[in-house]
N, C-alpha and C positions, 0 to 999 in steps of 0.2 A: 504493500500500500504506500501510494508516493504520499512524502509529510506534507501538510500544507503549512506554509512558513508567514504566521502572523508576527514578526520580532527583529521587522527590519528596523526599527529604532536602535537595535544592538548591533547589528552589522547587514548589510546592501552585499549581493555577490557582486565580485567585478565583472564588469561590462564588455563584451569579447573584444570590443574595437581597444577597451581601453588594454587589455593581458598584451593583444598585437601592436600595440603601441608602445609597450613595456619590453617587448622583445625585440622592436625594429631599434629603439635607444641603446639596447644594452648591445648588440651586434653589431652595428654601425658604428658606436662608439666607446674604443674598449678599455681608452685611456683612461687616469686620473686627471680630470677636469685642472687641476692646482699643478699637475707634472710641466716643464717647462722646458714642453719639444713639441713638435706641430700636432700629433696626435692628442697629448693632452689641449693645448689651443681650439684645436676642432672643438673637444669636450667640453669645453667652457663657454666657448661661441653657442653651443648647441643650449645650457644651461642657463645661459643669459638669455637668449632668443624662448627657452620655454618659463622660464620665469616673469618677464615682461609680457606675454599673454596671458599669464594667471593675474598677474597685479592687474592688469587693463579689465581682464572681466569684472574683476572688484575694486574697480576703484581706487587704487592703490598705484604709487610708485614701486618700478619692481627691487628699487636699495630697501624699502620697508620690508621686505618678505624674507623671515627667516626661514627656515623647510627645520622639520622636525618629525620624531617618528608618529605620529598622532596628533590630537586634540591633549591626550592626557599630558603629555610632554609640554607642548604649546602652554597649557593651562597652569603647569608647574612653573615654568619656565616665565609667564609673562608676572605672577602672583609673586614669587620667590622673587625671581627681579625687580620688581618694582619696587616691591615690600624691604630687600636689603638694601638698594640704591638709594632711596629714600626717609632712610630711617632718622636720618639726622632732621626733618622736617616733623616728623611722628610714627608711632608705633600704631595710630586704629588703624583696623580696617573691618570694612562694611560689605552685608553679604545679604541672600537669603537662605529660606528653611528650603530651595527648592533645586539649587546646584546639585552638579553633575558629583559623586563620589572624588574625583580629582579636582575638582574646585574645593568641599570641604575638607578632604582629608589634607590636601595643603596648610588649609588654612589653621586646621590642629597643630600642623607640626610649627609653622609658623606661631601662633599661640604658646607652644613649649618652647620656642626660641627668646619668648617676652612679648609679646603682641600681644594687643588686644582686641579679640575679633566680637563685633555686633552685628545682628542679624536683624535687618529691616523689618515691620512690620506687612502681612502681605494681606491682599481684601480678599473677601469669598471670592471674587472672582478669580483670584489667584495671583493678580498683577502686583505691585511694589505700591506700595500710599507713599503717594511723591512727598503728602505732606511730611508724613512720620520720616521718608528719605531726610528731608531737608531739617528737620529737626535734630536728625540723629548725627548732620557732619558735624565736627567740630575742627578745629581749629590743626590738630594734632593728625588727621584723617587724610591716608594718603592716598586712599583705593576702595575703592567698589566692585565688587565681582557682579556679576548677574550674567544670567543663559539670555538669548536672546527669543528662544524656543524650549522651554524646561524639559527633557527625556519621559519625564513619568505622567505628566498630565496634557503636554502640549500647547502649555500657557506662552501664548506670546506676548513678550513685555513689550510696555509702551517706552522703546530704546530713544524713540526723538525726545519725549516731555522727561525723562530719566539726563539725556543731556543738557536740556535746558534747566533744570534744578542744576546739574553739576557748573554749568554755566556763571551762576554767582560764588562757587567752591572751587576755583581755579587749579588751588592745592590739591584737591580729588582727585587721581586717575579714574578713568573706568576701562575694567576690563571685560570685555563681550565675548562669553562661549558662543558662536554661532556653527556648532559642531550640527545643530538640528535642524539649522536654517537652510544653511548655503546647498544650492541646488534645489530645493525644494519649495521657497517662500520667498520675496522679495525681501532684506533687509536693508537699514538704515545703516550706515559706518561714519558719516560724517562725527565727528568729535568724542570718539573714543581713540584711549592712550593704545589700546592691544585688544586683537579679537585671535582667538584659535580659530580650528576646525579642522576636519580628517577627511582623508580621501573616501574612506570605508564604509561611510556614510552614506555619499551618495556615488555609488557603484565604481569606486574604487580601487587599487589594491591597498588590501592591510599592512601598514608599517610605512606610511607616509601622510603628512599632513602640515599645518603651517601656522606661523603666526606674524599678525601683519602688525607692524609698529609705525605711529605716526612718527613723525620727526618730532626732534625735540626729546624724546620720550628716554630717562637714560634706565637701561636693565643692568644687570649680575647677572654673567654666564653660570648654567648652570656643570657644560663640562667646557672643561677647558686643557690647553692641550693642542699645540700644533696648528698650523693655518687651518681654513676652513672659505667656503663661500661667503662667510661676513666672520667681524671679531664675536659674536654672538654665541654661535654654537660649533666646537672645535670638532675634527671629523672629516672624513672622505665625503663631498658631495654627492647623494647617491641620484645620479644625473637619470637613470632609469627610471625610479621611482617617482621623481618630481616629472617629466615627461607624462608619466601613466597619469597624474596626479591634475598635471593641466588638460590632456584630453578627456579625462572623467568632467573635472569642473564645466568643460568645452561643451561637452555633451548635455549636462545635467540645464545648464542653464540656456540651450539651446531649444530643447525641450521641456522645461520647466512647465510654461503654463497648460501645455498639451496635458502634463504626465498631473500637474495639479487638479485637474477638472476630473480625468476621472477617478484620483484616489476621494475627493470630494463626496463622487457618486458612490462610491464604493461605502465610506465612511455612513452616508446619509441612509441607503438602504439598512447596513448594520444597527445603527442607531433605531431603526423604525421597527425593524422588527424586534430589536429587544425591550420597546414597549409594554411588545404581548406581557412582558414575566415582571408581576407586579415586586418581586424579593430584588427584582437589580436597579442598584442606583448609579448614574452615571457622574463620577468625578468629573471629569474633562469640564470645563466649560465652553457653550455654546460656540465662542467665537476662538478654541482653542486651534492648532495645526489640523489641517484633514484626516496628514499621518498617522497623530495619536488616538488611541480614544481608551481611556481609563474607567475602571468600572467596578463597582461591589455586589457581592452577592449575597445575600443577606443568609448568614446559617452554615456555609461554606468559606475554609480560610484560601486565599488569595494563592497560598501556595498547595493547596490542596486541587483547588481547582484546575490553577497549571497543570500539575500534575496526572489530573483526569483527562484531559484535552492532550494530553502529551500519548497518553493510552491510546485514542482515538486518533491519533495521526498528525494533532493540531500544536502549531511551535508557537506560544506567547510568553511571553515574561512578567515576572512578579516584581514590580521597582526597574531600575538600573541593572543590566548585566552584571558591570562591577557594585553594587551595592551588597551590604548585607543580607541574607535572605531572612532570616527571622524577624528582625528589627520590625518595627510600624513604619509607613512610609512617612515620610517626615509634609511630603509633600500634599499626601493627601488630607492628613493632621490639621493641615493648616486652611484647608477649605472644606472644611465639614462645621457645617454651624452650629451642628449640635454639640454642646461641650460633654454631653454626657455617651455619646456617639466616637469621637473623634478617634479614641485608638480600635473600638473594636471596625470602623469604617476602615480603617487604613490596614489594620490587619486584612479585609476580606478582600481587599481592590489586586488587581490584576493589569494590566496592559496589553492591547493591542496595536502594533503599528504594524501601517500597510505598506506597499509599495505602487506603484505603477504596473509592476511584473502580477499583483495579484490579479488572478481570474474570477468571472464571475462563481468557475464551477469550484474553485478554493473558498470564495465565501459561504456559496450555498455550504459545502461541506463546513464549515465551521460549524454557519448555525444549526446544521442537522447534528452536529456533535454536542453542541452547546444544550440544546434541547434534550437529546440523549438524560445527559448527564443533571439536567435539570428535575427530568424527570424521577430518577432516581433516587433523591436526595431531598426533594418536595414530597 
């Protein structure tokens, strides 16, 4: 029985054009990009020429673009940076209850190095309370983390009004995960200090991804060690992978609004039929990504469920891939109104994310499994 794969919010397969895109770089060009004889020169002309097509599609000069092996890297890399560059200005930094695993776990470790990290206020609808944002900078406060698209519920933040608060907080950086965004959503990037994001995401290969710096912006490397494509990150430029990395990106936003309309429709059917089953309550909120769609099942726990749907053939996730699985989702926690609700809600919530690649005859099959297992258990 083929699986049917709802958990592309965890990983997107690569894209065939982008694997033969990966293999025409790495054969064509066999040099070290930084060697300094014609062959490496090719490599580096070939490097500079795919890197200035990624920064163009985003808006970006292509000296802002660091390459990295992920989001998680990027995310370490812009937070750590910024946070040890900056320290002589202050030690907060400002976050939500709704970041990626590699946004708060940094942010722990950073807190054990002397930091003191606050977590924004967030509204039932899941967004950031600009007011409570603006209350919360101080003076001392050198960074803002926030997803641009949260992984477990799909929340998209309001990135333009989140810059305009930071706008009177000069001192503020912000840094934008758009790991969930890019290829998939239109985002905002004007007047953020650093945004991540991974190839992997949107039909990529795994073990490449990036982070863009505005100018001005000063980081701490986190490895260091030997030239490198910028003083940033020390390392063999791996000129294949950034290649695969700009033709996914190429693709993904080439296709964008195509491949958005019908995970839309996709989303909207699922949504309607899980009407029928008065026990499920749906987290996501209305105006959330199409991709996500988060949800409780009243009487079954989140990872129980998974796990019945994993029986039937069907791949969703409980939270974040890299997240805890036990834990309550923090994020659902934080949009359940009911306070006497909130952890046993976040305990039973689950996640679905779709794709483009999903089929009609993948969803029916879900919800004929969903139902299954419904049945069962009611």
């Amino acid at each position: 029985m083929p699986i049917i794969n709802l958990d592309y919010a965890s990983h997107t397969p690569a894209d065939e054009r982008v694997l033969l895109e990966f293999c025409r770089a790495a054969r064509q060009f066999p040099a070290n990009p930084l060697a300094a004889h014609q062959m490496g020169r090719a490599a580096m002309d070939e490097l500079n020429r795919v890197t200035a097509g990624m920064a163009g599609l985003l808006g970006f000069g292509s000296h802002q673009l660091i390459y990295t092996s992920g989001a998680s890297e990027a995310n370490n890399l812009a937070i750590k940076g910024i946070a040890r560059a900056y320290k002589h200005v202050g030690r907060h930094i400002l976050s939500t209850c709704l970041e990626h695993p590699s946004v708060s776990g940094t942010l722990s470790a950073l807190q054990a190095e002397g930091n003191e990290i606050g977590l924004v206020k967030i509204l039932p609808n899941g967004k950031i309370d600009l007011d409570a944002l603006n209350a919360a900078i101080r003076p001392d406060t050198v960074l803002l983390c926030v997803s641009a698209v949260d992984s477990e519920l799909g929340v998209i933040q309001p990135i333009v009004d989140i810059v305009d608060v930071l706008a009177t907080h000069p001192h503020c950086h912000l840094h934008v995960d758009v790991a969930q965004a890019v290829g998939k959503l239109p985002i905002h990037i004007d007047g953020a200090s650093t945004l991540s994001f991974s190839a992997h995401k949107f039909h990529g290969v795994c073990g490449v991804g990036g982070l863009f710096k505005s100018d001005g912006v000063v980081l701490e490397p986190l490895i260091h060690g030997g030239a490198s494509a910028n003083i940033y990150r020390s390392g063999t430029p791996a000129l294949a992978l950034a290649a695969s990395c700009y033709k996914a990106l190429e693709i993904a936003m080439s296709e964008r609004d195509e491949n958005l309309a019908k995970v839309r429709k996709l989303r909207e059917h699922v949504l309607c039929a899980l009407k029928n089953y008065p026990a499920v309550r749906i987290n996501s909120p209305a105006d959330a990504s199409p991709y996500i769609l988060n949800l409780s099942v009243d009487g079954i726990k989140g990872n129980a469920f998974r796990d019945a749907l994993d029986k039937h053939g069907v791949a969703v996730s409980v939270k974040s891939a890299c997240s805890t699985d036990n834990a309550p989702s923090r994020a659902v926690m934080a949009v359940t109104a009911d306070s006497n609700m909130r952890k046993k809600n976040a305990l039973l919530s689950w996640r679905i994310s779709f794709s483009h690649l999903t089929t009609i005859d993948e969803r029916d099959g879900f919800l004929e499994a969903f139902d299954s297992i419904a049945k069962i258990n009611w």
